[in-house]
Biopython code that builds the backbone (N, CA, C, O; Angstrom):
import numpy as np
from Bio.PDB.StructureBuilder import StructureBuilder

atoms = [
    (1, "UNK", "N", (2.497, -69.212, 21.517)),
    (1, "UNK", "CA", (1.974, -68.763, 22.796)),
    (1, "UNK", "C", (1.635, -69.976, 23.655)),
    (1, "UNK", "O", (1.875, -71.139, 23.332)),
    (2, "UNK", "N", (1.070, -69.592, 24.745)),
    (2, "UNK", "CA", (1.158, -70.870, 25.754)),
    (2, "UNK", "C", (0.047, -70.086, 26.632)),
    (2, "UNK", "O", (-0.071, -68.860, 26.624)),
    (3, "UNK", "N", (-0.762, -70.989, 27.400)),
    (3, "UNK", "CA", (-1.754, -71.076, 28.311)),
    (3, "UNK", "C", (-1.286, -71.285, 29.612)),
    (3, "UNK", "O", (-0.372, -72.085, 29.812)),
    (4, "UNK", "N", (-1.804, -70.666, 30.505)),
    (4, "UNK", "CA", (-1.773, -70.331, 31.926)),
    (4, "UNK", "C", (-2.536, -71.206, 32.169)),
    (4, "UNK", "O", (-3.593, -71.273, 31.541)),
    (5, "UNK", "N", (-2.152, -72.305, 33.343)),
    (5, "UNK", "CA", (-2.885, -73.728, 33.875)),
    (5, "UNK", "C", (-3.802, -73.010, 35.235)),
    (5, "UNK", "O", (-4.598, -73.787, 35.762)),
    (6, "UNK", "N", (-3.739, -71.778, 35.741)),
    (6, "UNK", "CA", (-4.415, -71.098, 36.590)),
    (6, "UNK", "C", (-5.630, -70.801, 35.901)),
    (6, "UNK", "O", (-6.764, -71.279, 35.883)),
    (7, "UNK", "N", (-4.858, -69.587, 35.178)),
    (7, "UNK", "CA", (-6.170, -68.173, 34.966)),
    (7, "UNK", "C", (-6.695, -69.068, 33.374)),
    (7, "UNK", "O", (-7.856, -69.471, 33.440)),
    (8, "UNK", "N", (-6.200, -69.281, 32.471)),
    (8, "UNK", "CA", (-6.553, -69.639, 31.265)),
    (8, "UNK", "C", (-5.863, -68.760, 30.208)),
    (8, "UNK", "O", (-5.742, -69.187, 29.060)),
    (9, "UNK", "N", (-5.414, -67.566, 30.555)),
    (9, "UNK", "CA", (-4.824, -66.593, 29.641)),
    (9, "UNK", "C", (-3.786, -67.490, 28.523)),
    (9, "UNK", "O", (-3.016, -68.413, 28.788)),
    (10, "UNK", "N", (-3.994, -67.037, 27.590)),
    (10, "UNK", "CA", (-3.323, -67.491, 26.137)),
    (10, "UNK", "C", (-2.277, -65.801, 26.025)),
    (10, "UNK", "O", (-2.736, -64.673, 25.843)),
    (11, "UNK", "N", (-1.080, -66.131, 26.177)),
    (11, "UNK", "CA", (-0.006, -65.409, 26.359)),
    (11, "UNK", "C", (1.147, -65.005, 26.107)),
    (11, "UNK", "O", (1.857, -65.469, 26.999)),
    (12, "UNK", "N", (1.708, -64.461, 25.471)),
    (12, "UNK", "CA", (2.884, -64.576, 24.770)),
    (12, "UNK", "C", (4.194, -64.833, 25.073)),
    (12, "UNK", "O", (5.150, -65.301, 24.455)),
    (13, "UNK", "N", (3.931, -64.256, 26.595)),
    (13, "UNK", "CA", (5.042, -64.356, 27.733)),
    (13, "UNK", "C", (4.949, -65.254, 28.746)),
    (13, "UNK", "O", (5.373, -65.215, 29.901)),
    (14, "UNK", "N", (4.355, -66.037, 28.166)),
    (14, "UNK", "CA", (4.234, -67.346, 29.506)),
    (14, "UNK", "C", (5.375, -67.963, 29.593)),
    (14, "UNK", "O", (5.980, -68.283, 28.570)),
    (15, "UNK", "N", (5.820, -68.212, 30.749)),
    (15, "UNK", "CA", (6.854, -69.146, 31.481)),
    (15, "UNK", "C", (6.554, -70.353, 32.133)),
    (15, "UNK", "O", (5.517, -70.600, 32.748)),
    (16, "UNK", "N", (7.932, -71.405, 31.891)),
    (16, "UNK", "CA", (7.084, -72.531, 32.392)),
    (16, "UNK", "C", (8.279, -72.604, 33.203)),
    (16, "UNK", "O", (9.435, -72.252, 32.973)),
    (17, "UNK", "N", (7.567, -73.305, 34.507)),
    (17, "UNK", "CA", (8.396, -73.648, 36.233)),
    (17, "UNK", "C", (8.737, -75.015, 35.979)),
    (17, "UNK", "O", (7.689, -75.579, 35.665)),
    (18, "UNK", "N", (9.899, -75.998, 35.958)),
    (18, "UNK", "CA", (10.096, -77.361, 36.645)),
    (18, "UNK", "C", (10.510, -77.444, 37.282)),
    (18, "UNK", "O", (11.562, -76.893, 37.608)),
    (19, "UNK", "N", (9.601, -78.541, 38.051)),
    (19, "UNK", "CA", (10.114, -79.079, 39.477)),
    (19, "UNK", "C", (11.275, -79.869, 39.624)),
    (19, "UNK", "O", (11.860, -80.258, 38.613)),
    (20, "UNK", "N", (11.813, -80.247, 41.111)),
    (20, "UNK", "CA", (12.534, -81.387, 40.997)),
    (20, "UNK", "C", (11.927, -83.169, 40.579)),
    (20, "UNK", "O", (12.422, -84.241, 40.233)),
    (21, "UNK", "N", (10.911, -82.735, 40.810)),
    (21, "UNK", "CA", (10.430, -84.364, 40.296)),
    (21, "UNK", "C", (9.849, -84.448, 38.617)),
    (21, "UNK", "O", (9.045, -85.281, 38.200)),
    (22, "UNK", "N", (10.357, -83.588, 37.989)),
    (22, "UNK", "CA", (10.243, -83.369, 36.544)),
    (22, "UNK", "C", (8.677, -82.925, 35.771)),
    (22, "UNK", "O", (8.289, -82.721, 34.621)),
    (23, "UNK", "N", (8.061, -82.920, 37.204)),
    (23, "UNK", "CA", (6.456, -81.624, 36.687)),
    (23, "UNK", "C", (7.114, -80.275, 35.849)),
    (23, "UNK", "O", (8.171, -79.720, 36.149)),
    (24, "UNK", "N", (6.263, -79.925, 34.795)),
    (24, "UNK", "CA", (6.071, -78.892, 34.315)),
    (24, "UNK", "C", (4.474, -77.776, 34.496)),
    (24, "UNK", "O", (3.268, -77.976, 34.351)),
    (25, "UNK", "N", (5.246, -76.715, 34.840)),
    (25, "UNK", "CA", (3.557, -76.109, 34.674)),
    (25, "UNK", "C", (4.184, -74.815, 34.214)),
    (25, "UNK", "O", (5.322, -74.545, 34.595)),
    (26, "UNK", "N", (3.411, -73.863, 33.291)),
    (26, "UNK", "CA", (2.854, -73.376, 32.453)),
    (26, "UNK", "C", (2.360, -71.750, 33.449)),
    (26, "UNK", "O", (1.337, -71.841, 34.126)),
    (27, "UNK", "N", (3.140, -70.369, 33.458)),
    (27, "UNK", "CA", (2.122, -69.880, 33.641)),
    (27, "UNK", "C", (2.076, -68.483, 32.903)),
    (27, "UNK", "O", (2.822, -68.315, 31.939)),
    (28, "UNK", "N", (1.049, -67.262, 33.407)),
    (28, "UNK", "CA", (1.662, -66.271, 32.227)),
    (28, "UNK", "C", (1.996, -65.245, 33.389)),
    (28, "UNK", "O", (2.249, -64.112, 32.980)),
    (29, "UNK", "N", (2.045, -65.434, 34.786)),
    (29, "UNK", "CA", (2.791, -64.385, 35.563)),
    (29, "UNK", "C", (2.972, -65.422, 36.900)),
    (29, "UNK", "O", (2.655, -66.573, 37.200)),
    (30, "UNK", "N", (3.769, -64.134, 37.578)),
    (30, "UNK", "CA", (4.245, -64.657, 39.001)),
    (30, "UNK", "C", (2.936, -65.231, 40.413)),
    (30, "UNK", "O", (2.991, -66.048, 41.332)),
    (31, "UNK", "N", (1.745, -64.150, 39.832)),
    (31, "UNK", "CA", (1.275, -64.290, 40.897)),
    (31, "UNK", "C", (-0.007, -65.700, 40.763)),
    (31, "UNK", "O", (-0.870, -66.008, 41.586)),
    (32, "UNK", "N", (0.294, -66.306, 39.460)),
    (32, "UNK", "CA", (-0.687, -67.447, 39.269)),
    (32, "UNK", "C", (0.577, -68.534, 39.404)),
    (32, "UNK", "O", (0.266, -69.715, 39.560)),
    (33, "UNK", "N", (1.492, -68.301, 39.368)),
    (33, "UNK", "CA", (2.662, -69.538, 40.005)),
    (33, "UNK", "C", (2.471, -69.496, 41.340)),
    (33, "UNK", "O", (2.282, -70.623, 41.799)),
    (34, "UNK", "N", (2.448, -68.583, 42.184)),
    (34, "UNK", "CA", (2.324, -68.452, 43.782)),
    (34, "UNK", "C", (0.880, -68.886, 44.142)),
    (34, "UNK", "O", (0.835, -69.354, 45.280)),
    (35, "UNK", "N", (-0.360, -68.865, 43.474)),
    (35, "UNK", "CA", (-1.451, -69.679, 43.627)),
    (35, "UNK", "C", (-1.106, -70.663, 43.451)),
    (35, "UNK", "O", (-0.785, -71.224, 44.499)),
    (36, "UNK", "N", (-0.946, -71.428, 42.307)),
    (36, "UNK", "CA", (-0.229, -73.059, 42.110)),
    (36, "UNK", "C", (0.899, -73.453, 43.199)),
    (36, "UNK", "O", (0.569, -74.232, 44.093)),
    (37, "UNK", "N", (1.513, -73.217, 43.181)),
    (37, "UNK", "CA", (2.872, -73.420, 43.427)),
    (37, "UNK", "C", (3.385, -73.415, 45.106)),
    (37, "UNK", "O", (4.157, -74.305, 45.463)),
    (38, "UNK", "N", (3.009, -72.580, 45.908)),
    (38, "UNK", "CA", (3.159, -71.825, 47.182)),
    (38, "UNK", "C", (2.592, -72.762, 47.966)),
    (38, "UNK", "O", (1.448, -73.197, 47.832)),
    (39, "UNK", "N", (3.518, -73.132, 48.926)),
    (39, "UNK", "CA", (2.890, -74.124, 50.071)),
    (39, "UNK", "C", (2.363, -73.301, 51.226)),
    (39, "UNK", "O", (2.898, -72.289, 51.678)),
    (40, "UNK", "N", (1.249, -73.863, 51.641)),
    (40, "UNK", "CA", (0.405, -73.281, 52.621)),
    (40, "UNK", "C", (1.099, -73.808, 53.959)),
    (40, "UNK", "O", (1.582, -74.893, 54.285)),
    (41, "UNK", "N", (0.892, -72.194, 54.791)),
    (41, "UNK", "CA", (1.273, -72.309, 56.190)),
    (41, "UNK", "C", (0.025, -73.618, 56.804)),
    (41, "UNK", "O", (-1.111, -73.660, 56.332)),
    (42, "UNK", "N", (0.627, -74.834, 58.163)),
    (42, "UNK", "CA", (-0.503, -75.296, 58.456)),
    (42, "UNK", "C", (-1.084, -74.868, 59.473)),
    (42, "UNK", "O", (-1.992, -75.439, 60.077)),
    (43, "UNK", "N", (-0.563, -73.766, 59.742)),
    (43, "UNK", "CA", (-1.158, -73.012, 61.093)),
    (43, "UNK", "C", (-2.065, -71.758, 60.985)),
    (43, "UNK", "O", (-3.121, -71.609, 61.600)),
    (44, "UNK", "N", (-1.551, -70.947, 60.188)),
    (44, "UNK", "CA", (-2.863, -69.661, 59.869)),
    (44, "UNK", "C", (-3.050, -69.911, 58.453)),
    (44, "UNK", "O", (-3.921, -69.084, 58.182)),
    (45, "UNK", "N", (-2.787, -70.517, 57.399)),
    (45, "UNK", "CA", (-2.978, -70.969, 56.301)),
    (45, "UNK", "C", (-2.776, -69.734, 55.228)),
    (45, "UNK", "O", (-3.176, -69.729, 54.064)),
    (46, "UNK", "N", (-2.260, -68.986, 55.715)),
    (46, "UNK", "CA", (-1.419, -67.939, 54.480)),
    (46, "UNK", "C", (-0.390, -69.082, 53.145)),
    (46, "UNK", "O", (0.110, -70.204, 53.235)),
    (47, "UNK", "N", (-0.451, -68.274, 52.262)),
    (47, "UNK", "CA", (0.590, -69.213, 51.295)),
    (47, "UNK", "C", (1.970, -68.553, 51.628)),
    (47, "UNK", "O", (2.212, -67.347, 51.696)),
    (48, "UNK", "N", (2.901, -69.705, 51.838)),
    (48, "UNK", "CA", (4.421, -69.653, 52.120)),
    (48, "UNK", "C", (5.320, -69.085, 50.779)),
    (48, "UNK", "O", (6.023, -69.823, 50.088)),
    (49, "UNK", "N", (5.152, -67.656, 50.567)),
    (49, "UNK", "CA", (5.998, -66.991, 49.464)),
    (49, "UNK", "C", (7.523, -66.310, 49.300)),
    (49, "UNK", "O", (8.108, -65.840, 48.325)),
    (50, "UNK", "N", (7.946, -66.501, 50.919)),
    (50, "UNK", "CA", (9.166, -66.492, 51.461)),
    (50, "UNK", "C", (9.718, -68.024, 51.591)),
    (50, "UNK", "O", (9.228, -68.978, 50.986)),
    (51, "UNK", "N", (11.012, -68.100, 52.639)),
    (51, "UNK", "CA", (11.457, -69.145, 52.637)),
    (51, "UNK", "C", (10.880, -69.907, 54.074)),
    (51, "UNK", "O", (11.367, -71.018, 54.283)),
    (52, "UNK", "N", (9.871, -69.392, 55.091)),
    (52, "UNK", "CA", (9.173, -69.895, 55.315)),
    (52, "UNK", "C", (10.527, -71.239, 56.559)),
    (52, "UNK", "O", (11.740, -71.445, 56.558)),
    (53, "UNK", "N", (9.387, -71.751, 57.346)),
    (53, "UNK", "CA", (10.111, -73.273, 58.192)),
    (53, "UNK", "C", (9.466, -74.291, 57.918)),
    (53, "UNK", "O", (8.252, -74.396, 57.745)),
    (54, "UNK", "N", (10.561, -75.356, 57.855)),
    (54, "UNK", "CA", (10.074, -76.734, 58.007)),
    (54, "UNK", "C", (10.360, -77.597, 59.101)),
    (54, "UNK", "O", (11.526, -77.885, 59.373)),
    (55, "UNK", "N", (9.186, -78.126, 59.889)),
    (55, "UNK", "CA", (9.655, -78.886, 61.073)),
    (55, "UNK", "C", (8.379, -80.205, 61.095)),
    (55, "UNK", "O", (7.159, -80.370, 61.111)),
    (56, "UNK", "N", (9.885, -81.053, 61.081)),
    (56, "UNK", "CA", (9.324, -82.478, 60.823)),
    (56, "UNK", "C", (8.210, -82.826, 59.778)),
    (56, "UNK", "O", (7.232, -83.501, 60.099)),
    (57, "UNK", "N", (8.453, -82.199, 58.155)),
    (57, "UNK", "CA", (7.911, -82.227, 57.244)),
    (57, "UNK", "C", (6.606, -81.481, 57.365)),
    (57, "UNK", "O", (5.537, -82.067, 57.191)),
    (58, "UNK", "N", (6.654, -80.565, 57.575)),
    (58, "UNK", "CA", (5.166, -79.649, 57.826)),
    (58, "UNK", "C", (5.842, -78.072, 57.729)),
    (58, "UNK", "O", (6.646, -77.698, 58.583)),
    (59, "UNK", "N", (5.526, -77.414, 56.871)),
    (59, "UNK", "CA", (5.612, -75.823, 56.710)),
    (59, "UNK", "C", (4.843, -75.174, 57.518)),
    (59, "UNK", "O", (3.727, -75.473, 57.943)),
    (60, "UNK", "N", (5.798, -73.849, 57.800)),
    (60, "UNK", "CA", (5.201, -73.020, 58.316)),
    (60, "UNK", "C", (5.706, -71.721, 57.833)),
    (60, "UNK", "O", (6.823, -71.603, 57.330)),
    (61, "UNK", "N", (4.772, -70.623, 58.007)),
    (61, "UNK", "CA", (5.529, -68.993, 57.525)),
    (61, "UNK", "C", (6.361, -68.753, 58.131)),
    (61, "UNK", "O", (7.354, -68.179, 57.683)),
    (62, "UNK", "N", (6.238, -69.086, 59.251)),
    (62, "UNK", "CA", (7.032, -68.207, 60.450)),
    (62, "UNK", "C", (7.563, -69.219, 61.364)),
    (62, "UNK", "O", (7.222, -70.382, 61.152)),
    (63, "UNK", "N", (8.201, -69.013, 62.168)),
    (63, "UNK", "CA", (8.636, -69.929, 63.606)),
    (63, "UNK", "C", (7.324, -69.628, 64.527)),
    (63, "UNK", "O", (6.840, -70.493, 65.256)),
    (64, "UNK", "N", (6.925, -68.619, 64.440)),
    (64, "UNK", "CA", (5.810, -68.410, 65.524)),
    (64, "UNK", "C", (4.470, -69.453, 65.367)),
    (64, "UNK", "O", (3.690, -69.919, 66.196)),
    (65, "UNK", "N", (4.600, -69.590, 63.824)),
    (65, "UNK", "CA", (3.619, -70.677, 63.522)),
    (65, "UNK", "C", (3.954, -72.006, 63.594)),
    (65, "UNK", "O", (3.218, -72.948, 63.887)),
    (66, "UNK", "N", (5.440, -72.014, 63.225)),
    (66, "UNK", "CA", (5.764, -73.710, 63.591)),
    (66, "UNK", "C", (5.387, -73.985, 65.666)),
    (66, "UNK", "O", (4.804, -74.951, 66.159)),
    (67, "UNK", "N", (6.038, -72.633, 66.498)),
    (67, "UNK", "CA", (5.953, -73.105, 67.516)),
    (67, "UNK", "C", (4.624, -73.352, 68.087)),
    (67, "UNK", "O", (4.338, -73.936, 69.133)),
    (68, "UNK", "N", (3.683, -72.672, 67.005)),
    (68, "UNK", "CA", (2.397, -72.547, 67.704)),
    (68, "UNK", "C", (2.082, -74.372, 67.885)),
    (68, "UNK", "O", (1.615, -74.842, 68.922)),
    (69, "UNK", "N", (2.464, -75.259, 66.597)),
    (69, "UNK", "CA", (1.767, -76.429, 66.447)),
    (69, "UNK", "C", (2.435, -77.354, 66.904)),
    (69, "UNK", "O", (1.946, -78.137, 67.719)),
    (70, "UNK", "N", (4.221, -77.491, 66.290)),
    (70, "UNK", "CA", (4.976, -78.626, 66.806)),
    (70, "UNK", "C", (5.544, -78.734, 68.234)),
    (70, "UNK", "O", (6.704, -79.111, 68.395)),
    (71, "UNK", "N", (4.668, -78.378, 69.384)),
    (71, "UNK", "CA", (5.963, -78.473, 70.831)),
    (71, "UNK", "C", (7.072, -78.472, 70.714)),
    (71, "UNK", "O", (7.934, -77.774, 70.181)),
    (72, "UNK", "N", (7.011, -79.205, 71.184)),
    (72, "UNK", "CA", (9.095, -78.809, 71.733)),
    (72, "UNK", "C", (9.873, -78.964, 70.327)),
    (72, "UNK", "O", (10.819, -78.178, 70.272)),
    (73, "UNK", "N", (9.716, -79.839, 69.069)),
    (73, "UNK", "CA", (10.344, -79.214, 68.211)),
    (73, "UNK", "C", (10.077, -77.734, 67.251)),
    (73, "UNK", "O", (10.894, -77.069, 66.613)),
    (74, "UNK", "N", (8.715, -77.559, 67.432)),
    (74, "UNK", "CA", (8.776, -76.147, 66.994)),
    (74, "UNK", "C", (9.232, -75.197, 67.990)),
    (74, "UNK", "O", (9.556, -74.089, 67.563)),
    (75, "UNK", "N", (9.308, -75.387, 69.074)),
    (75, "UNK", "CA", (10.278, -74.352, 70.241)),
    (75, "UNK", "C", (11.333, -74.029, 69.747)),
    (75, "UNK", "O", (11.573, -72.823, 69.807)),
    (76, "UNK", "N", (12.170, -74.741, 69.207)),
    (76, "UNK", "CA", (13.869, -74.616, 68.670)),
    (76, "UNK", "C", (14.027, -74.056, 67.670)),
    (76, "UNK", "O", (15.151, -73.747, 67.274)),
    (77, "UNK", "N", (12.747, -73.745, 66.912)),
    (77, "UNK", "CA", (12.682, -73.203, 65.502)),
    (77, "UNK", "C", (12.597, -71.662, 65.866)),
    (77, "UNK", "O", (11.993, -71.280, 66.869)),
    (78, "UNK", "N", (13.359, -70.639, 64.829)),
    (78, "UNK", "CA", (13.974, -69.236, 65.106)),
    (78, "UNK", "C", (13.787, -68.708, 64.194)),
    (78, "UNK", "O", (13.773, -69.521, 63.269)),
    (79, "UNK", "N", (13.524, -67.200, 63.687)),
    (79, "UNK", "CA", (13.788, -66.662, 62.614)),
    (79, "UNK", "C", (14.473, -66.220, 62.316)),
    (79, "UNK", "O", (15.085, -65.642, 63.214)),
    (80, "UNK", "N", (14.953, -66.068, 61.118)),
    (80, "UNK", "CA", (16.305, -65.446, 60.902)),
    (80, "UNK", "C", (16.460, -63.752, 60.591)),
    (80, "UNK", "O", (17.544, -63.192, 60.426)),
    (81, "UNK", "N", (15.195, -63.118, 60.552)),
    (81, "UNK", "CA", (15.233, -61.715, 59.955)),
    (81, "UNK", "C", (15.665, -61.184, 61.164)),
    (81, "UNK", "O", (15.173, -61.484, 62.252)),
    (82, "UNK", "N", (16.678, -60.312, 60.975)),
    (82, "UNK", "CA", (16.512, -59.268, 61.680)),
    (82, "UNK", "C", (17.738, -59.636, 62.754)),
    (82, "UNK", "O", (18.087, -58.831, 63.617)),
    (83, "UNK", "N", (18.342, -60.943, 62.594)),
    (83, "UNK", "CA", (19.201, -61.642, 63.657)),
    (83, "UNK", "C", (20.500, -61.170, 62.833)),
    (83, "UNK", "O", (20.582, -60.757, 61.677)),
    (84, "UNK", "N", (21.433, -61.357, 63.758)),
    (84, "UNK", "CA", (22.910, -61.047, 63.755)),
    (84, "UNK", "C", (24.245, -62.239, 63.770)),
    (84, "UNK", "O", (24.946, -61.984, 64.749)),
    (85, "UNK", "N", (24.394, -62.567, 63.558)),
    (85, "UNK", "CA", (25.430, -63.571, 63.705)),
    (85, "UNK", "C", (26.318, -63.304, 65.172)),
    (85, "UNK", "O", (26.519, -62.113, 65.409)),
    (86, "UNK", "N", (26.746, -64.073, 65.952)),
    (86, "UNK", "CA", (27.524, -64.017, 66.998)),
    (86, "UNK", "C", (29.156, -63.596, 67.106)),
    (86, "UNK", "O", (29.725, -63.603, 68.198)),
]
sb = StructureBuilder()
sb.init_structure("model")
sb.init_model(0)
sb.init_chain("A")
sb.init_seg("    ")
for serial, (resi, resn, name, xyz) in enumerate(atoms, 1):
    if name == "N":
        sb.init_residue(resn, " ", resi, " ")
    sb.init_atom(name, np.array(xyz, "f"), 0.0, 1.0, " ", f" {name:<3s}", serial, name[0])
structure = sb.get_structure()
């Protein structure tokens, strides 16, 4: 069994996540990886559990949140739900 680096649970079904920079962590469900793991929006500070934007090394949930912070490069930033291809 294996220990959850979140909650502490000793588990039978724990899974472990590696990163690209060769971290390991340890957990016994999804939603204590998304506490660890999940990069925070820097604008309303929700955790980024979708695929979320990046502009000029700074996350955001949404485009609405990148545009809220980065000016004119978060202006150019778009979402993709719900869009159509041309």
């Amino acid at each position: 069994m294996a220990t959850c680096e979140v909650c502490g649970n000793d588990y039978w079904m724990a899974f472990e996540v590696r990163t690209v920079d060769g971290s390991r962590h340890t957990f016994d469900c999804f939603e204590c990886a998304v506490h660890k793991m999940a990069p925070i929006c820097e604008h309303c500070q929700i955790k980024i559990v979708g695929h979320g934007v990046e502009v000029s090394g700074r996350f955001f949930c949404c485009a609405h949140c990148a545009r809220a912070v980065e000016g004119e490069q978060g202006a150019e930033v778009r979402d993709a739900v719900g869009a159509r291809p041309a």
